[in-house]
C-alpha positions in Angstrom: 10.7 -21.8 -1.6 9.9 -24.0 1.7 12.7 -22.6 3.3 11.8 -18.7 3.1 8.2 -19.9 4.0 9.3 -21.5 6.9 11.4 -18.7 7.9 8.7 -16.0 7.6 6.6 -18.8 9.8 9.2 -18.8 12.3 9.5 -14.9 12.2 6.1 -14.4 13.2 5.8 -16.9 15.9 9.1 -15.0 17.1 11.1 -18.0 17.1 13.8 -17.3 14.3 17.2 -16.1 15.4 16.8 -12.2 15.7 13.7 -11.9 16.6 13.4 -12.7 19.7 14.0 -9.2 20.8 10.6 -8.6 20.2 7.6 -9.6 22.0 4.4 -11.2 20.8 2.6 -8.1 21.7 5.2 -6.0 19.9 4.3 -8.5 16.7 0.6 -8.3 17.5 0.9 -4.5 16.7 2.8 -4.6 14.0 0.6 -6.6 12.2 -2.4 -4.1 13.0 -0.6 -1.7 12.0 0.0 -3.3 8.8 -3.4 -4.0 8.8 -4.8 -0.2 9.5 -2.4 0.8 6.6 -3.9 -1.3 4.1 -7.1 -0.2 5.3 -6.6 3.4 4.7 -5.1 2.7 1.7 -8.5 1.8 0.8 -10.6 4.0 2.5 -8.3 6.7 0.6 -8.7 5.1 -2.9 -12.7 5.1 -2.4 -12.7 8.5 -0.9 -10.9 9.8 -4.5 -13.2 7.6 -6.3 -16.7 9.1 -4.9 -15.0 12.5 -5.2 -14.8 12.7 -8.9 -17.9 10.4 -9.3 -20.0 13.5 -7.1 -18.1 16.1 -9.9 -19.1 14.0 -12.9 -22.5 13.3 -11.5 -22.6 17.5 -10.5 -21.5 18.5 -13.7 -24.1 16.6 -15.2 -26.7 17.5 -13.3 -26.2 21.3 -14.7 
């Protein structure tokens, strides 16, 4: 397990073998991006949650 945990440590410093094609700014972004994804991931799972609470809460209401 120490060695796939050091590999994933060296793949985001950019120092494992085959990722030096990319640049830290490169890696910077793809970790926002990963980021923004999760985020709206979220966003979207609340969004659907308050949408059916406002219909039960509507339909109660009547």
């Amino acid at each position: 397990m120490q060695t796939l945990s050091n590999w994933n440590n060296k793949a985001k410093a950019g120092t494992l073998a085959g990722t030096k094609q990319y640049s830290p700014d490169l890696n910077a972004l793809l970790e926002e991006n990963k980021k923004l994804k999760q985020q709206l991931k979220t966003a979207e799972m609340e969004r659907e949650f308050l949408k059916k609470a406002a219909a039960y809460f509507a339909k109660e209401s009547q």
